[in-house]
DOMARNU-513693 format. One line per 10 residues: number of its first residue (from 1); their letters; for each residue x, z, y of C-alpha. Coordinates in nm, 4 decimals, padded with zeros to 6 digits. Each point is the difference from the previous one (the first is absolute). Example, Ala and Ser with C-alpha at 12.3 -4.5 7.8 and 13.67 -1.06 7.14 Angstrom:
BEGIN
1> as> 01.2300/00.7800/-00.4500 ~ 00.1370/-00.0660/00.3440 $
//
This chain:
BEGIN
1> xxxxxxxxxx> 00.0000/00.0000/00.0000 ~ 00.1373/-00.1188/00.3765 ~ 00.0712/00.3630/00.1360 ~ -00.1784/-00.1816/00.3440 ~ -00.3104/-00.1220/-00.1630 ~ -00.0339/00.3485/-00.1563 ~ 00.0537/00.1741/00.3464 ~ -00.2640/-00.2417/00.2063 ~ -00.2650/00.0785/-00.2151 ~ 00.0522/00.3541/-00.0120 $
11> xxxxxxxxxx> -00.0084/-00.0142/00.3785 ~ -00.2743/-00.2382/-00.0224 ~ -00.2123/00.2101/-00.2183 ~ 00.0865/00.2971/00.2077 ~ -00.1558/-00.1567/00.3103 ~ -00.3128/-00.1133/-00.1355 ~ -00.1151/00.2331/-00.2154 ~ 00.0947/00.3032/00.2547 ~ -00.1579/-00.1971/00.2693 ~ -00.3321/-00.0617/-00.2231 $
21> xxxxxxxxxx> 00.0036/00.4128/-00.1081 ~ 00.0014/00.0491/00.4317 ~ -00.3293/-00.1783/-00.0190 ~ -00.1908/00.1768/-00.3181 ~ 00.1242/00.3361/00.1225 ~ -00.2567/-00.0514/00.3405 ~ -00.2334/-00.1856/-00.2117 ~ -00.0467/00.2576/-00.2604 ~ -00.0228/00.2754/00.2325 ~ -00.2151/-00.1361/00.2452 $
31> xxxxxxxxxx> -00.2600/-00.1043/-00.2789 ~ 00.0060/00.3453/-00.1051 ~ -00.0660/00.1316/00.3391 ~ -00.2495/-00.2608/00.0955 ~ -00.2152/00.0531/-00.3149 ~ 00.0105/00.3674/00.1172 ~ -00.1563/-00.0616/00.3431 ~ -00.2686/-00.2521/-00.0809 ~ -00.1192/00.2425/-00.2812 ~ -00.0230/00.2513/00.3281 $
41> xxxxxxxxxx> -00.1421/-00.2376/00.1996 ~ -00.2520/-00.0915/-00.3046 ~ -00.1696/00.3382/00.0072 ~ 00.0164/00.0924/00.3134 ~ -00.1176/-00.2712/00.1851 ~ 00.2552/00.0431/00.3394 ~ 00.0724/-00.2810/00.2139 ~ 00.3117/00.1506/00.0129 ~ 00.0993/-00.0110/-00.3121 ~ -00.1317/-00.3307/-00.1121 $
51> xxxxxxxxxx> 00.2371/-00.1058/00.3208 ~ 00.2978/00.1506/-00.1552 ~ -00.0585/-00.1687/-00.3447 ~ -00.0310/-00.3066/00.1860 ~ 00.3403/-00.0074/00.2467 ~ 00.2155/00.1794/-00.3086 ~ -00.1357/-00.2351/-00.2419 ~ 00.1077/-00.2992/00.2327 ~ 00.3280/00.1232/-00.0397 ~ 00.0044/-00.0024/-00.3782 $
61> xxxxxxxxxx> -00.1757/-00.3240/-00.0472 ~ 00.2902/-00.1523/00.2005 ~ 00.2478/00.1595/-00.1802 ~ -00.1080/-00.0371/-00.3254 ~ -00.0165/-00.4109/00.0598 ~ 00.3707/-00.0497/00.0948 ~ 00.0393/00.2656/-00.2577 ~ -00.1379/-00.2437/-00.2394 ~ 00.2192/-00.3518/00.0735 ~ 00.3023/00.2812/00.0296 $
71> xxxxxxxxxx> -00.0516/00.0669/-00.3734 ~ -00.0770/-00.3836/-00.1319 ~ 00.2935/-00.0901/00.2079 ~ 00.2104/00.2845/-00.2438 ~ -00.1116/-00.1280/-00.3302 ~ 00.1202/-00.3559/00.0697 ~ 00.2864/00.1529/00.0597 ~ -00.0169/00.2250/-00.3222 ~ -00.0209/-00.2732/-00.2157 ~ 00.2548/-00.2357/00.1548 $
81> xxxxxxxxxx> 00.2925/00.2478/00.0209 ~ -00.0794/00.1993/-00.2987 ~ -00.0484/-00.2076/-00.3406 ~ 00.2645/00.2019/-00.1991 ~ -00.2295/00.3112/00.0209 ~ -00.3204/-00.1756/-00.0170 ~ 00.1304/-00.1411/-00.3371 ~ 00.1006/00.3644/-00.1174 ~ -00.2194/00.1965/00.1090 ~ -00.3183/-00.1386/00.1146 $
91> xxxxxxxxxx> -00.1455/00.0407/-00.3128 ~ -00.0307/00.3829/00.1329 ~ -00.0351/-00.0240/00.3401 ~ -00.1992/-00.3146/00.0466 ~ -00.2549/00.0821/-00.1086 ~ -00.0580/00.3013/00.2411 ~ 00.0702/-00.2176/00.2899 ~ -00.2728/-00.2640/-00.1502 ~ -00.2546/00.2841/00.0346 ~ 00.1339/00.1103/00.3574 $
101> xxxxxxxxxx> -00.0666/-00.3738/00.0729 ~ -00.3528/-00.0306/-00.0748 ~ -00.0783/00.3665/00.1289 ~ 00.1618/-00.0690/00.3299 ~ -00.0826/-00.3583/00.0567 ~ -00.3437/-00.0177/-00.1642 ~ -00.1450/00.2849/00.0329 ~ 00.1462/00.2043/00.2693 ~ -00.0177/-00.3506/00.2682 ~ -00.4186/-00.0354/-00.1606 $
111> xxxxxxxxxx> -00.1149/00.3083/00.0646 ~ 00.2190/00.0173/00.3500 ~ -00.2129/-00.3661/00.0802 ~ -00.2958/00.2059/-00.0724 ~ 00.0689/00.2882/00.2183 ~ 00.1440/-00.1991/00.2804 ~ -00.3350/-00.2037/00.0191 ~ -00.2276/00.2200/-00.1180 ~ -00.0669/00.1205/00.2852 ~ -00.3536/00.0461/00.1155 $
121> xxxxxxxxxx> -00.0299/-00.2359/-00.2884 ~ 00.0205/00.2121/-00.2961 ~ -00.1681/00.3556/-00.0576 ~ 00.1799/00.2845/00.1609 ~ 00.0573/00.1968/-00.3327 ~ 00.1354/-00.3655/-00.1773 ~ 00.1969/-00.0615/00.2717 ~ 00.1812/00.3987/00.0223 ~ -00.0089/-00.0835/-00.4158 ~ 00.2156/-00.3455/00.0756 $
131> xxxxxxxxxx> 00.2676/00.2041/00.2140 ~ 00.0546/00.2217/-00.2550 ~ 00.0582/-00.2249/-00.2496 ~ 00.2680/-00.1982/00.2227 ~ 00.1457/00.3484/00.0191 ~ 00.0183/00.0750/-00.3622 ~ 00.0773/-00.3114/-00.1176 ~ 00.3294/-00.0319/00.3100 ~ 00.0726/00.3358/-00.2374 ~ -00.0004/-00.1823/-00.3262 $
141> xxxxxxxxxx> 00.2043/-00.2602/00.1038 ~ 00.2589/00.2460/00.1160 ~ 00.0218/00.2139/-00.2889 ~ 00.0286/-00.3885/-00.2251 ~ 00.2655/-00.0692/00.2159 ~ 00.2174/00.3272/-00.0395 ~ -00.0730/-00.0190/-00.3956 ~ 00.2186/-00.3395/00.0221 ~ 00.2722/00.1534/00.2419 ~ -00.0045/00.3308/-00.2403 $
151> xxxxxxxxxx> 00.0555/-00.1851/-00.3276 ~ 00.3164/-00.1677/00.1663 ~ 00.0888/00.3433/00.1293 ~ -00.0587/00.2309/-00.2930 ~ -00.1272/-00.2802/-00.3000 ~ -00.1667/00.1473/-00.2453 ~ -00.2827/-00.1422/-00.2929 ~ 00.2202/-00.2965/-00.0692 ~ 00.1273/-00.1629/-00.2972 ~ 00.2459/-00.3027/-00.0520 $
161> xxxxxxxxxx> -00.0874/-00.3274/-00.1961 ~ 00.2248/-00.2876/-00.0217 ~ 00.1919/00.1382/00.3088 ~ -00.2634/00.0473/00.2832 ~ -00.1828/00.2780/00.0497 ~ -00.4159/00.0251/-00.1684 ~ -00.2654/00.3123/00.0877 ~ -00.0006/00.1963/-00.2481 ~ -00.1598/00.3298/00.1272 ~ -00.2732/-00.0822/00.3391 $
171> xxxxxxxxxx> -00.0874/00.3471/00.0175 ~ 00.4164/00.0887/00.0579 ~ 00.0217/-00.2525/00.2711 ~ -00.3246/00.1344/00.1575 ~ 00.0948/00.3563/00.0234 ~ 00.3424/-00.0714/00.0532 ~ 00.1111/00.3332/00.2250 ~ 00.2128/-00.2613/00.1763 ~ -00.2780/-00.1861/00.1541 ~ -00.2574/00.2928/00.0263 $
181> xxxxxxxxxx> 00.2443/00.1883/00.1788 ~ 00.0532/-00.2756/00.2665 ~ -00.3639/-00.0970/00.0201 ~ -00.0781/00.3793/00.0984 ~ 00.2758/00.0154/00.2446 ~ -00.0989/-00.4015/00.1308 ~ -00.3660/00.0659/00.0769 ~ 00.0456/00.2976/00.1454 ~ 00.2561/-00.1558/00.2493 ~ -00.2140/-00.2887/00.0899 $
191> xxxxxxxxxx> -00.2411/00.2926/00.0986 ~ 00.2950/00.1288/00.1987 ~ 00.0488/-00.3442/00.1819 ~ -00.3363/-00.0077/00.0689 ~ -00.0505/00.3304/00.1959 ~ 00.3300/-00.0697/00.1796 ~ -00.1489/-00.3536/00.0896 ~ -00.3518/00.1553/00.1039 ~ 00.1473/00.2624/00.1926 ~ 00.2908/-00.2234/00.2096 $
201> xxxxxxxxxx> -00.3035/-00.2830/00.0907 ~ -00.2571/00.3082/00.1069 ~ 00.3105/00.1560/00.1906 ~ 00.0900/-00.3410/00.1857 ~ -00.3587/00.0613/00.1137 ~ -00.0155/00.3015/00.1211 ~ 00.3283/00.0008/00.1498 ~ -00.1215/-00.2962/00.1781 ~ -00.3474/00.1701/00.1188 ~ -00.2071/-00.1838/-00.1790 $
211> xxxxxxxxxx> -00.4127/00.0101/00.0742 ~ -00.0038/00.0270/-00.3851 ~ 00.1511/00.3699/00.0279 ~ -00.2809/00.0895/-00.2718 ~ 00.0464/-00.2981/-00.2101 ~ 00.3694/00.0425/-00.0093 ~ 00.0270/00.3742/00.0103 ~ -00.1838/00.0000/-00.3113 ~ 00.2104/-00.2549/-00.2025 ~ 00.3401/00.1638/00.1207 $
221> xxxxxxxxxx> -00.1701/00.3328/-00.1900 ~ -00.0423/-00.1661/-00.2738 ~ 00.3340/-00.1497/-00.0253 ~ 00.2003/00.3054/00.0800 ~ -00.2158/00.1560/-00.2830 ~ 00.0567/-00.2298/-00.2804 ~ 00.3730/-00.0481/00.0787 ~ 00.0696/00.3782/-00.0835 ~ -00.1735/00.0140/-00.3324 ~ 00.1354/-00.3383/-00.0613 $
231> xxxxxxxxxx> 00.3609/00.0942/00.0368 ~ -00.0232/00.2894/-00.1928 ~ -00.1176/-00.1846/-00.2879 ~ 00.2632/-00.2508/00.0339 ~ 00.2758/00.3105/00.0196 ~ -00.1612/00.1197/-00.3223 ~ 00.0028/-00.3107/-00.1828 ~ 00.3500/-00.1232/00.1341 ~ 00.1657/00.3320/-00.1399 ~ -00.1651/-00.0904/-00.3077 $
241> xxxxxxxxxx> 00.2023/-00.3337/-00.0393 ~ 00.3090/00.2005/00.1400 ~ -00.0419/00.2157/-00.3203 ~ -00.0729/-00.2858/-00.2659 ~ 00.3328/-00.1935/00.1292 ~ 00.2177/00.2158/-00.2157 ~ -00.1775/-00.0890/-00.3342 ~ -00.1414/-00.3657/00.1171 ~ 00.3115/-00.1523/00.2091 ~ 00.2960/00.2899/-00.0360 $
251> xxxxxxxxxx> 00.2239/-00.2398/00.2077 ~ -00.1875/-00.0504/00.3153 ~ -00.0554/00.4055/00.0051 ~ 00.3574/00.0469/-00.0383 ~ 00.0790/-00.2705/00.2585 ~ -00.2394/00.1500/00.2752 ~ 00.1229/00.3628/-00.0698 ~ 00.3768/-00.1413/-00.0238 ~ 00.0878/00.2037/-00.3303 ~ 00.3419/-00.1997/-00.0431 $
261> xxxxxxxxxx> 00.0351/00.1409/-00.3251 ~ -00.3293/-00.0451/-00.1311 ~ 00.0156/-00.4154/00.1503 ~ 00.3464/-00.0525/-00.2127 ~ -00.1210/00.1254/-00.2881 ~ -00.3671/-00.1828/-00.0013 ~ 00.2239/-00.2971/00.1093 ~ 00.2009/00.0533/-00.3405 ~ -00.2970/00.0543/-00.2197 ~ -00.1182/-00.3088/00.1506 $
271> xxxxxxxxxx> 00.3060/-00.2501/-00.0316 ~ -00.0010/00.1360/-00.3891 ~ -00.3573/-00.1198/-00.0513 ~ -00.0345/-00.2539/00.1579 ~ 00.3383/-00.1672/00.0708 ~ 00.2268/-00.0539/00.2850 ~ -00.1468/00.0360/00.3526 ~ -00.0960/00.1908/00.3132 ~ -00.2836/00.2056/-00.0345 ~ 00.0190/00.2068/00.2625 $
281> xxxxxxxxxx> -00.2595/-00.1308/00.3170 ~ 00.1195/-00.0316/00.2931 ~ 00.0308/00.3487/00.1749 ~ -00.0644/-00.1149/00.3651 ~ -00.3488/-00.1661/-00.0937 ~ -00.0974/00.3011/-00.2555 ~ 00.1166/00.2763/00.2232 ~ -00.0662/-00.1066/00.3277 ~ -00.3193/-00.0852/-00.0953 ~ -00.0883/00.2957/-00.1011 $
291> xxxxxxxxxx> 00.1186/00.1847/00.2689 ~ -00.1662/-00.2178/00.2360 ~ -00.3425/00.0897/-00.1928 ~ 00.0622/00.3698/00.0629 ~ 00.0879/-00.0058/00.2821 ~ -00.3407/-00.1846/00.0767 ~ -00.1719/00.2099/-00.1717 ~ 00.0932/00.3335/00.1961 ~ -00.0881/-00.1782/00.3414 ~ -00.3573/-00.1109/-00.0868 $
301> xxxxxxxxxx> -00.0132/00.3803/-00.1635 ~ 00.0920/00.1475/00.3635 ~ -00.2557/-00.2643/00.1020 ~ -00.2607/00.0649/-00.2404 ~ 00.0138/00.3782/00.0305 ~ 00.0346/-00.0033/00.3889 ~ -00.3230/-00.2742/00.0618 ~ -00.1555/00.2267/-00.2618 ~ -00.0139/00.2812/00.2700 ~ 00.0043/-00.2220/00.3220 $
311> xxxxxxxxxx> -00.3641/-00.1803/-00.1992 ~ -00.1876/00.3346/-00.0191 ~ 00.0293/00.0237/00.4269 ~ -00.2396/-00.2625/00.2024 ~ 00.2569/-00.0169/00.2647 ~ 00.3190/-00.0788/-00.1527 ~ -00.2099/-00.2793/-00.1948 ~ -00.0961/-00.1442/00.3456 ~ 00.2827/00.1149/00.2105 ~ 00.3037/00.0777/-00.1445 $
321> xxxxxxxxxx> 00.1729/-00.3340/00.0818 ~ 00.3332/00.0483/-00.1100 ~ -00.1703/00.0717/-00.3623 ~ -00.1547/-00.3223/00.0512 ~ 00.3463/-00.1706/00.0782 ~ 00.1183/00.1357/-00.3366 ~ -00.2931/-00.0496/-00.2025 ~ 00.0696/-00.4127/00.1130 ~ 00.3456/00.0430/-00.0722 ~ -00.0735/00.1795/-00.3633 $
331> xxxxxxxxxx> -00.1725/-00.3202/-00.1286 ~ 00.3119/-00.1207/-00.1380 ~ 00.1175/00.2249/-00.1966 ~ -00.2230/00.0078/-00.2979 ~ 00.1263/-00.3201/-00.0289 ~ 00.3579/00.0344/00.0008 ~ -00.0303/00.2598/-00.2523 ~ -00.2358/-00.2587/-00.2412 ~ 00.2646/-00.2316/00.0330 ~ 00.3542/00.2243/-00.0406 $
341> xxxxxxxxxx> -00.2052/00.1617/-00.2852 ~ -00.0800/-00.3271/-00.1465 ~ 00.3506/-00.0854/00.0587 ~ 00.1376/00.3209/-00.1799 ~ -00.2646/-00.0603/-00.3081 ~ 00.1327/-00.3866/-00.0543 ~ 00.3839/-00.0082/00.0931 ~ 00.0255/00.3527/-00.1645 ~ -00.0698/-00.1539/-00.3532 ~ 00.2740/-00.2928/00.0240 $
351> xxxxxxxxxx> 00.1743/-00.2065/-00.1544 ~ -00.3454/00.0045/-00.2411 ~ -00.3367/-00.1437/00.1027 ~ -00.1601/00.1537/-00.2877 ~ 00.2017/00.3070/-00.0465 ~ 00.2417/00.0023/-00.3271 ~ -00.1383/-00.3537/-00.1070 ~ 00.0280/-00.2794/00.2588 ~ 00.3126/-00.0140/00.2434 ~ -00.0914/-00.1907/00.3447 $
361> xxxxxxxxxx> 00.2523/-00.2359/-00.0460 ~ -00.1702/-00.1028/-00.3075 ~ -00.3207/-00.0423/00.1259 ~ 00.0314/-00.1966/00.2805 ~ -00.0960/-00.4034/-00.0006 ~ 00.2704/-00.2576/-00.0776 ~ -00.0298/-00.1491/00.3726 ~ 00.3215/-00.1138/00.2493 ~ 00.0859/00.1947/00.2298 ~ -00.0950/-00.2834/00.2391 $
371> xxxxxxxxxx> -00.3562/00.0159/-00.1456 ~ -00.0192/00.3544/00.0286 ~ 00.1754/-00.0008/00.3817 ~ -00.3505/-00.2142/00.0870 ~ -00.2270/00.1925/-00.1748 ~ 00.1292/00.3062/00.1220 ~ -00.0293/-00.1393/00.3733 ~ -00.3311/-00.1282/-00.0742 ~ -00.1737/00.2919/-00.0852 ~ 00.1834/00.2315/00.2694 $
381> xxxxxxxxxx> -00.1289/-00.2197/00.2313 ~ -00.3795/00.0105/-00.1043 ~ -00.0150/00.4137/-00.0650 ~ 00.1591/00.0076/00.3618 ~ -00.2341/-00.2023/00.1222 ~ -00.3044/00.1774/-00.1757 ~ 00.1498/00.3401/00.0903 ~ 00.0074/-00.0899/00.3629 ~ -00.3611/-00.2215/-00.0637 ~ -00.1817/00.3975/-00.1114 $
391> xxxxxxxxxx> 00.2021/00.1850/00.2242 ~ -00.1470/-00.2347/00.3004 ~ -00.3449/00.0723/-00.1265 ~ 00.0382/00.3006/-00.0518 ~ 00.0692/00.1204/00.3376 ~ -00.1995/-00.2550/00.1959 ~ -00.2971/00.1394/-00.2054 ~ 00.1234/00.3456/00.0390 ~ 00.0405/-00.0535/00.3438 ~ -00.3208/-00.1122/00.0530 $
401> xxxxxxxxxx> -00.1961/00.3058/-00.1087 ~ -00.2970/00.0037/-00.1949 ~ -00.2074/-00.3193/00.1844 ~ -00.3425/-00.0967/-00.1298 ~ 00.1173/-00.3149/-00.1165 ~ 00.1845/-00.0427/-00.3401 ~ -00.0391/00.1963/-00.3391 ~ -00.3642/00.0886/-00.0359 ~ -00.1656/-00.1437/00.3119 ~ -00.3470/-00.1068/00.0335 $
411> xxxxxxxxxx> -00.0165/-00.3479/00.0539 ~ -00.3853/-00.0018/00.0094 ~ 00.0268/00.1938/00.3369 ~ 00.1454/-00.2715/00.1787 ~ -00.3433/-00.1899/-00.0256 ~ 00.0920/-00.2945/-00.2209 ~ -00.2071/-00.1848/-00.2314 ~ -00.1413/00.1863/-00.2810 ~ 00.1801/00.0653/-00.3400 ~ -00.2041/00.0069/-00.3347 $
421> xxxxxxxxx> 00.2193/00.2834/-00.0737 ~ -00.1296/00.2027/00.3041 ~ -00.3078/00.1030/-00.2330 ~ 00.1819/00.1974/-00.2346 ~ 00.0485/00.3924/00.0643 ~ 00.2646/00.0553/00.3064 ~ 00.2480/00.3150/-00.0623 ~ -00.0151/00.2819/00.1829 ~ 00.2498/00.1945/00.0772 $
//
């Protein structure tokens, strides 16, 4: 294998699939929090919170679409770069990324369709039902998607027939602590990015004296108390996977905690089973990561515990300005710890892609390095562009407030010609 093909679509694979986890991460908290409000809004009837559902749901809706080419634009990707471990392992792991496929893009995107124009269309109780359903099913696709990445982390109910790898145990794979683990501590930082989202748009707001004080005061509440639950849950799953590292992946452990003694020695035991090589990750990428993770993860807990306390008083939440400056500048940082974090979990387990199996430089395409040079610049180039594309939206939308026109407005208030549909039963909310 060309040591330069073999390092471009590492990098390549880097960049697109941590730029398409930056997108499910919002998605998969804001559908949580959205199905919460509109089942608020459902029974109670408030203008107010119908509104909120509305302007928040906006938000995901726009998210969730450049989410969407994000992730087709990864697979092509996948399978172009990747043959050698499609060929040995995707026996095992294909087929959970099959099912991730038609939960995500069949029934996750039909229900969505309904919910996005069911409104005063469909019955109020179908339509809270179709929300719910986007939610839970944006949670099945996750968890699919973590039982792939945990069988090439920790791979477990497999057998080997004529030199590739065949299922041999589904229940193994499915309760693989690998990918459990990860799920737990996944969903409940997409929660995390969502409260830190909510709360840095409502504070924008309100630093900004916004007529919506009510509107907005409300939402940065709820943000600032998601976020702290949220990260706790994260903490307790992430120490979890800390623990697990020294049965499941002994070397990254002993990398990150830089036991010398304890990496020569795994190195030995390694080199004697499996032949000449380095097995030892690199220390900067494993490490730092880490470290970088932590060290995100005490700031949002100073944030978290601080806006916990700041929430409970009406006047901080509508006057404290300089909280408002750092609740904007917080939105980041759930981020950068998804991303070191996902950085720590993948470059900690090298030189395998599925851990004591498959090396990386075996499962990498047979492509030039001229081939992968383009390919490489291609698809930079579009997640750039769709990165920049969502954040655009994002804030113009943000910016904007929650108008009357978008997500969930009435179009048969503007007096246009009647709709057959207009008969049916209108939600209230």
């Amino acid at each position: 294998m060309n040591p330069d093909v073999l390092d471009l679509a590492r990098l390549q694979f880097a960049l697109t699939a941590g730029g398409h986890f930056l997108f499910v991460a919002l998605t998969l908290g804001l559908a949580t929090v959205v199905a919460v409000l509109q089942t608020r809004a459902t029974f109670s009837g408030r203008p107010l919170d119908a509104r909120l559902v509305r302007f928040w749901g906006q938000l995901y809706v726009i998210n969730y679409a450049v989410g969407i080419v994000t992730g087709i634009v990864m697979e092509f990707q996948f399978g172009m770069s990747w043959s050698g471990l499609t060929h040995y392992a995707g026996n095992v792991f294909g087929a959970s990324l099959a099912v991730e496929t038609i939960v995500a893009f069949f029934a996750e995107s039909t229900f969505l369709g309904l919910w996005i124009f069911g409104w005063h269309r469909l019955n109020r109780w179908v339509h809270l039902a179709a929300i719910w359903i986007v939610a839970l099913t944006a949670y099945l696709s996750a968890y699919w998607i973590l039982v792939s990445n945990g069988f090439l982390n920790h791979p477990v109910g497999h057998c080997t027939v004529d030199g590739v790898l065949v299922l041999d145990d589904p229940v193994a794979v499915l309760t693989n602590p690998s990918a459990l683990l990860a799920f737990g501590h996944v969903v409940a930082g997409a929660l995390l990015t969502a409260g830190f989202f909510m709360a840095g748009v409502s504070a924008y707001h309100l630093f900004r004296r916004s007529p919506e004080w009510e509107f907005f005061g409300r939402s940065l509440r709820i943000g600032v108390f998601v976020s702290f639950p949220a990260l706790m849950v994260t903490a307790v799953f992430g120490g979890l996977q800390f623990s697990a590292l020294s049965t499941f992946q002994p070397m990254k452990s002993a990398v990150f905690g830089q036991r010398t003694a304890e990496i020569a020695r795994l190195q030995a035991d390694l080199v004697a089973r499996f032949g000449p090589g380095d097995y030892v990750p690199s220390a900067a990428l494993t490490r730092g990561a880490g470290l970088i993770m932590l060290i995100c993860f005490a700031l949002m807990m100073y944030f978290t515990f601080a806006g916990l306390i700041l929430a409970c008083f009406r006047r901080a939440v509508f006057r404290f300005r300089l909280w408002h400056l750092a609740l904007m500048a917080a939105v980041p940082l759930p981020y950068v710890a998804m991303i070191s974090g996902w950085v720590f979990r993948e470059a900690g387990r090298q030189p395998w892609v599925v851990y004591g199996l498959l090396k990386t430089e075996d499962a990498v395409s047979g492509l030039s390095p001229g081939a992968m040079r383009l390919s490489l610049t291609v698809f930079t180039t579009l997640f750039v562009l769709l990165a920049v594309l969502n954040a655009w939206l994002l804030a113009r939308h943000a910016r904007r407030g929650p108008v009357d026109a978008g997500l969930g407005h009435d179009e048969r208030a503007d007096g246009d010609a009647p709709d057959p549909a207009d008969a049916l039963p209108a939600a209230r909310y």
